[in-house]
N, C-alpha and C positions, 0 to 999 in steps of 0.2 A: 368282442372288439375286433377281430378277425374278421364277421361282417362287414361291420362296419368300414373300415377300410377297404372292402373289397370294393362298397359304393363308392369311398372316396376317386380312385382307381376307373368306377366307372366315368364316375363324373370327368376327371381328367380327359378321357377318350372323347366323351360326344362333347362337352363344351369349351375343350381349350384347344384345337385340335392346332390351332398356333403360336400355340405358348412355347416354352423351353421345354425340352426333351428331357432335364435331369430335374427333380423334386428338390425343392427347395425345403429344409429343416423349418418345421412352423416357431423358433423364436423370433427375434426381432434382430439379429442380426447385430448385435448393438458391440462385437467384440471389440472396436478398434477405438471405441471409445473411451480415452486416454487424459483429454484435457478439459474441453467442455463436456456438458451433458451425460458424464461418469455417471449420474443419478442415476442414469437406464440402465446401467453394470452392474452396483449393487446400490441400494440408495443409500447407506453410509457414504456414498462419494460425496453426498450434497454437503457435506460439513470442510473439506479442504480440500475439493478438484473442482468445483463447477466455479472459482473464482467469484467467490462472493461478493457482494451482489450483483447480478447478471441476466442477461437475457440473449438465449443462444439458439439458436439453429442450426438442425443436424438433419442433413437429407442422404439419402443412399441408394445409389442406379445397379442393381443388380445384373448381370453380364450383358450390360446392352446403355445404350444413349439415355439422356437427359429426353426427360417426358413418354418415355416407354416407361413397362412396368415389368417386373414388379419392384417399388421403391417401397422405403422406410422413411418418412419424417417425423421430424419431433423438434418442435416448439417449445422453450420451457425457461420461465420464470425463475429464478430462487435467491437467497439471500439468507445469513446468519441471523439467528435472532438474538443470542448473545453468544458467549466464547464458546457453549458447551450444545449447541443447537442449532439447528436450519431446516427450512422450509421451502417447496418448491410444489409449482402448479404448471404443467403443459398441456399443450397440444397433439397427440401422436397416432399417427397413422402407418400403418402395416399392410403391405401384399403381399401373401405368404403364395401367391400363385394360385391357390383355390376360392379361399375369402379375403374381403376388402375389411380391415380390422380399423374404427374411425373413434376416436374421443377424447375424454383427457385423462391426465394424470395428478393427483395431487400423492408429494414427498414429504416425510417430518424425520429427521434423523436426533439424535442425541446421544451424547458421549460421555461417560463416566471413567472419570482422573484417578489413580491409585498412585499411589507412589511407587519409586523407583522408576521414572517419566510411564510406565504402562499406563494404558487407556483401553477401556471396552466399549464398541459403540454398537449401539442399534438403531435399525433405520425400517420405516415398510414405503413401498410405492403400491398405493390403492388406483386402479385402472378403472374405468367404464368405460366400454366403448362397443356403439353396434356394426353386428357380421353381419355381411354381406355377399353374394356371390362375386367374384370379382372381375368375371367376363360379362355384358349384359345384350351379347351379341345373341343368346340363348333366352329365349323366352317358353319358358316348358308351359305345359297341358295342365291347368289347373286338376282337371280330372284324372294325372296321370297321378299317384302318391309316389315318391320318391323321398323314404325316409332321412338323408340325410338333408332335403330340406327343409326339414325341423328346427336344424342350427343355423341355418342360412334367416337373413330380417330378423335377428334375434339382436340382445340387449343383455352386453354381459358384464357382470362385476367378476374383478383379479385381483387378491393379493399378493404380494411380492416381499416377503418381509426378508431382512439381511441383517447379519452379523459380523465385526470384525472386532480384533484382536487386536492391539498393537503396542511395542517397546521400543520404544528413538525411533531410530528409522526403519526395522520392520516389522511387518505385518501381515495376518494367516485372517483371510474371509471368506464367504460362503454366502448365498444366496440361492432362493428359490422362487423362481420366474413363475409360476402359477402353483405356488403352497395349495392355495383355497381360491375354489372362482365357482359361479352359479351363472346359470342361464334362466332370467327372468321368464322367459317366453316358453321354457319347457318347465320349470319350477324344479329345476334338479340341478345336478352341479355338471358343469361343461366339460371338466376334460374327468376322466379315470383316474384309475390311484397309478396304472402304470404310465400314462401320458404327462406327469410331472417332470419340470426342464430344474435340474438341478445345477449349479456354479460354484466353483472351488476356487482360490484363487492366494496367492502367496505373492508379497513385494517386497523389496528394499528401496529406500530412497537415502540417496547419496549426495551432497550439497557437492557442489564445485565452485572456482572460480574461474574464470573466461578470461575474459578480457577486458579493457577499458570499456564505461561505459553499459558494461550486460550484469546485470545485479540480480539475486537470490536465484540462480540457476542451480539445478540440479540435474542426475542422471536417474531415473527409477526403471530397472524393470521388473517384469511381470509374468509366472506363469500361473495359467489358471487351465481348468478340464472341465469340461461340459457335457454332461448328458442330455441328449435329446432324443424323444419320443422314437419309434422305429428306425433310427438312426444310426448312426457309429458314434463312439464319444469321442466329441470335440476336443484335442489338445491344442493351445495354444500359448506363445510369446511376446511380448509386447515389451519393447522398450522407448520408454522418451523421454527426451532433452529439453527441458523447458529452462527459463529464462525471464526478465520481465524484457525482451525486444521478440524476439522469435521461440519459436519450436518445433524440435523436428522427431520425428515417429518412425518404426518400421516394425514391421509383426510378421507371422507367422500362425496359419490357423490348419490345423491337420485337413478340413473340407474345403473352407475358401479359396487356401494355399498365402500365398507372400504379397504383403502390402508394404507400402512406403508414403509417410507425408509430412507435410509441412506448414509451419504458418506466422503471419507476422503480427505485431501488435504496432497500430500506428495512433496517433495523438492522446495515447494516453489511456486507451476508453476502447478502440475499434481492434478487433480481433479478427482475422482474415485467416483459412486455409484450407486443403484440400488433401486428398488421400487419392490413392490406386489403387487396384489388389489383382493380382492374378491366381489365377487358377494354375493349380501345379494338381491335384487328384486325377489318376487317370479319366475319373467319368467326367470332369468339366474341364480337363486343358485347355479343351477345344471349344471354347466359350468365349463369351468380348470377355474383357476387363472390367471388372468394375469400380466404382469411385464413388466418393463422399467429398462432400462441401460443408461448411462450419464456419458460420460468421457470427461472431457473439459481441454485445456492448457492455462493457463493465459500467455498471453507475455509481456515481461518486456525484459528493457540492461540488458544481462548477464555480471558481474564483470570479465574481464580477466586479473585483474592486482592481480600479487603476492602479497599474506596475508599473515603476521606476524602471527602467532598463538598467539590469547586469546587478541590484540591490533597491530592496524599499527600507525607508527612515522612518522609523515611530520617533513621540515629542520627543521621549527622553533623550535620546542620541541626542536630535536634533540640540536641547536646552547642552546638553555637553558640548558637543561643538563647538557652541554659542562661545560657554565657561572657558572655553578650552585658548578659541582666538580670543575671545577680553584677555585672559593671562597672558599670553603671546603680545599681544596688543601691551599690555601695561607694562611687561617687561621690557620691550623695547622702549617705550616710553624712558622708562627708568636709567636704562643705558644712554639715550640719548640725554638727559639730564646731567647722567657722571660724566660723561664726553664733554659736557658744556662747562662744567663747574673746573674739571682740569682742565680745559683750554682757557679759561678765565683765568684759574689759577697760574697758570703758564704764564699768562698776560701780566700778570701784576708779579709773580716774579722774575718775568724779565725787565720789568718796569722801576721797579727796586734794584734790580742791577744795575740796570741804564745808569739810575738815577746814584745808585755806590758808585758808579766809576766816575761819572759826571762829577759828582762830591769830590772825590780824590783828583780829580784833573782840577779841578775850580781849588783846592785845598793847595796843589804844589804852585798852583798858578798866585796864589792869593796868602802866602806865606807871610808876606809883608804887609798883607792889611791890618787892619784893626781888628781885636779882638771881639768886639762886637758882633760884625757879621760872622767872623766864625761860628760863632753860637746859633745866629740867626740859620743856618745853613745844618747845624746838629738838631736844631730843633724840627726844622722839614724835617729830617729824615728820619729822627722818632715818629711823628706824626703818621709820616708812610707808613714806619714798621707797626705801629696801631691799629692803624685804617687795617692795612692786612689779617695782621690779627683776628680784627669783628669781622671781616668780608668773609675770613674760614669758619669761624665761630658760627655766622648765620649760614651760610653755606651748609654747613653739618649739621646744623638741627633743622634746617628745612630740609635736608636730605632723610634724615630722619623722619619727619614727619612724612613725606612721601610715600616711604616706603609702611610707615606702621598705615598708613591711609588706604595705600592696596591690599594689604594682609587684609586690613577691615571689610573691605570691598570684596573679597577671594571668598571671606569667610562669610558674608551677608548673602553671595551668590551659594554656595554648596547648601548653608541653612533652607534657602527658597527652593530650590533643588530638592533637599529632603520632603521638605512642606508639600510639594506639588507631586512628587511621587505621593506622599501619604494620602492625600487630595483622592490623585489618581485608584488608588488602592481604594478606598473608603468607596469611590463613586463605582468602581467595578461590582465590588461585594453587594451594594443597594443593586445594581444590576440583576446581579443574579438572583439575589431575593427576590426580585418583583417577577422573574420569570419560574424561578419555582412558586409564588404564591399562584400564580397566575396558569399554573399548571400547564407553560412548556418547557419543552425542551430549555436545559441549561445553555446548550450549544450545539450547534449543527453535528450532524456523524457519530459517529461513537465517542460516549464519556461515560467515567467512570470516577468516584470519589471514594474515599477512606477518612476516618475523623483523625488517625492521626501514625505515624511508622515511624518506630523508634529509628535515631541517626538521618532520619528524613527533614530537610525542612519544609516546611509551609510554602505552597503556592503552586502552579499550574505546569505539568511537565508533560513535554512534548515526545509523545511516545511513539516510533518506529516499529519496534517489532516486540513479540515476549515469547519466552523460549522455556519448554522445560527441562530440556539438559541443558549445562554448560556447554558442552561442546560445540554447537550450534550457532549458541548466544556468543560466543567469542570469537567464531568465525564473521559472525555477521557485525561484531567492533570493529575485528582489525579489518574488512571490507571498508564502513564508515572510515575509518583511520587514510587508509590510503585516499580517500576524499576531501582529510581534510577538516573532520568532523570528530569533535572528540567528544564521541558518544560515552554516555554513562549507565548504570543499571542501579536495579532496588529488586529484592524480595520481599514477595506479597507471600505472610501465610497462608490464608485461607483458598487460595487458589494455586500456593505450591509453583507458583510462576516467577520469572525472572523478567522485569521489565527494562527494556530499553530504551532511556531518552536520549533524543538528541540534544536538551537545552530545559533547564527551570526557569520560568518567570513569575515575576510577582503578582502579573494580573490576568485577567482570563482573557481581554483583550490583547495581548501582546502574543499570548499562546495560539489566539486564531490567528492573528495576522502571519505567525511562521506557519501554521498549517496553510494557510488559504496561498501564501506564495512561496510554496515548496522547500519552506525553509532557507527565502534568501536564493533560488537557484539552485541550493546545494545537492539537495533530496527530494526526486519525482516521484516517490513511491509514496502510499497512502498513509498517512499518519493521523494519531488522534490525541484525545488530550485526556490526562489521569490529575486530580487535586487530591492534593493534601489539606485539610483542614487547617490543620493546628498540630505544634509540636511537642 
């Protein structure tokens, strides 16, 4: 092995004789990677740091400008395949300053739940990718043999397998950046048993709350050790603030020295940021700076159904509403009716007053007439006081009848109401039959069903987040609360989970239309939908 390096050594002299003066560590450089693209850290990150589902880019300018070398990119896919899994396929490229390192990477992580919230997860990233000399300003002597070009135009498989530990919010991992790798084109294995890059690494993550407006942020940091090949072992710290608007990063790497960065999240989807890093080791102070750039798209269903501005109305509101002004409507109705009936009434008993004093004036005036018309004069004004009588009599039962006539009408409108929800309901369920017989998807994004959870009712619940301590799960209500949102939960046994809804409905169409317009305004962050069958 000692040889061997001696060539490497040589090569540096005759064909980089314009490269950087200090030897760059042959890993991938990948420490500051915090938010996207964790998967190159350890591949357990693909399950809760690469923002699932995603597609990100991670590039790195080693002490010197954009389009010099030697840079790191990496390209990469990934996305959760269910709560306890993820998968990821990139693109990645490495200048480790001797060779040009080009190909891709496929990730599979998965996670095993114990109780007491601990979790163990294992993950491998499998590399192909062909080495290269990375100066090609050198073109040697076919007839010169120069053993270490053996490895150079060669075609090499890397495993990368990872493990992690973890209980609430922390967590003790370990990876090894080339466990097992072979080089096709020598049929032996590429590196030695002592050129293996080992990574150690220990976190806490700590939720916080911000400010208005910045939801499910936390603080995490990070130290981890690294041993590399003829090296010094790598100490480093990483701490970052993430958020769903922004995040911001700062580390510390015993070789690289002190980094700083930041990044924003815009329309929902576009992830934006950048990093710095200085050199603080006597042998690179005196180096440029170097920087990384990180632009990633979160993919989600895009909403293409027309928005109400500030709230959307489904029928049922709407048919309330409707109930709501008819009884509005009827009652005033009603009132104006009683208004009318005692201003009538008012009418005819001032009318019969008139008509009593009128009598008593015609009575003292007509003292001396004849007995006769007196009578004729008691008889009108029995008459009146009849007539009256029947005018209140009908009066009252056509008020009566009135009003049992709207109760009829109230109660003929909530019956149709129930009908048309049942209606509704009925034509949902054939919905979803025809799309499971039909073998798709129930519904867009993630779902989930259960036949039936005791204290649960039936029907489609719009789920926010799921948590497996309380602790968490309560921080993230009274978050919701202060919105506005009176979020609710259930526990699932067999997943040992705490589910969070924002809202139960009774049909699967009503449950997408609050996912598809964010819950009304209320709630931008990504939600899915859980059925209950039957209770």
């Amino acid at each position: 092995m000692d040889k061997k390096y001696a060539i490497y050594a040589i090569l540096f002299a005759i064909f980089f004789t314009h490269a950087q003066e200090v030897a760059l560590p042959t890993d991938l450089r990948q420490h500051n990677l915090n938010e996207f693209n964790s998967s190159l850290f350890n591949p357990v990150f693909s399950l809760d740091r690469n923002n699932p589902q995603s597609i990100a880019w991670w590039s790195r300018y080693q002490w010197q400008t954009i389009d010099a070398d030697p840079t790191s990119i990496f390209l990469n896919y990934s996305r959760k395949i269910n709560a306890q899994s993820s998968i990821g396929v990139g693109f990645v490229q490495n200048n480790t300053g001797v060779f040009l390192n080009t190909g891709g990477v496929l990730n599979y992580a998965y996670a095993f739940n114990f109780d007491n919230n601990m979790q163990l997860s294992v993950g491998l990233n499998v590399f192909g990718f062909s080495s290269e000399i990375a100066d090609d300003r050198y073109n040697p002597d076919p007839d010169i043999l120069i053993p270490q070009l053996e490895v150079s135009n060669a075609f090499i498989m890397q495993f990368a397998p990872g493990v992690r530990f973890s209980i609430d919010g922390f967590s003790v991992g370990f990876t090894a950046e080339n466990l097992f790798d072979y080089n096709f084109s020598t049929n032996k294995s590429y590196s030695e048993t002592n050129e293996k890059i080992y990574l150690g690494m220990v976190d806490y993550q700590f939720p916080l709350t911000l400010f208005s407006g910045v939801d499910n942020a936390y603080l995490r940091p990070l130290l981890y050790v690294k041993s590399v090949p003829y090296g010094d072992t790598q100490v480093g710290l990483n701490a970052l603030l993430s958020s769903n608007k922004f995040w911001l990063q700062g580390g510390y790497n015993s070789f690289y020295g002190l980094s700083g960065g930041l990044g924003g999240r815009f329309f929902k989807h576009l992830s934006l940021g950048a990093l710095i890093e200085y050199g603080t080791d006597a042998d690179i102070k005196d180096q440029d700076p170097s920087f990384e750039i990180i632009a990633a798209y979160t993919l989600g269903s895009p909403d293409d159904r027309k928005k109400v501005v500030g709230f959307d109305v489904d029928e049922e509101q709407e048919a309330l509403a409707k109930l709501q002004k008819e009884n509005l409507s009827e009652e005033e109705d009603r009132k104006a009716e009683e208004v009318k009936m005692k201003e009538d009434l008012t009418k005819a008993e001032a009318l019969a007053e008139q008509n009593a004093n009128k009598k008593t004036k015609k009575q003292k005036r007509v003292r001396g007439k004849k007995k006769r018309a007196l009578a004729e004069e008691l008889r009108v004004a029995e008459e009146l006081a009849a007539a009256k009588r029947l005018k209140e009599k009908q009066e009252a039962e056509a008020m009566a009848k009135a009003v049992q006539m709207k109760e009829q009408q109230r109660l003929d409108s909530i019956n149709n109401m129930e009908l048309a929800l049942a209606k509704k309901i009925q034509e949902d369920l054939d919905r979803i039959a025809a799309r499971k017989k039909a073998g798709k998807s129930v519904t867009q994004g993630h779902y989930e069903e259960v036949d039936k959870l005791q204290g649960q009712k039936a029907g489609f619940y719009l789920i926010g987040n799921v948590y497996g301590t309380s602790r968490y799960r309560d921080i993230f209500i009274q978050n919701l609360d202060k919105k506005g949102i009176e979020a609710k939960f259930f526990h699932l046994e067999k997943t040992n989970w705490d589910y969070v809804y924002l809202e139960r409905f009774d049909t699967l169409i009503d449950a997408e239309a609050a996912r598809d317009n964010d819950f009304n305004g209320k709630y931008s962050e990504k939600t899915w939908i859980f059925r209950i069958i039957g209770e």
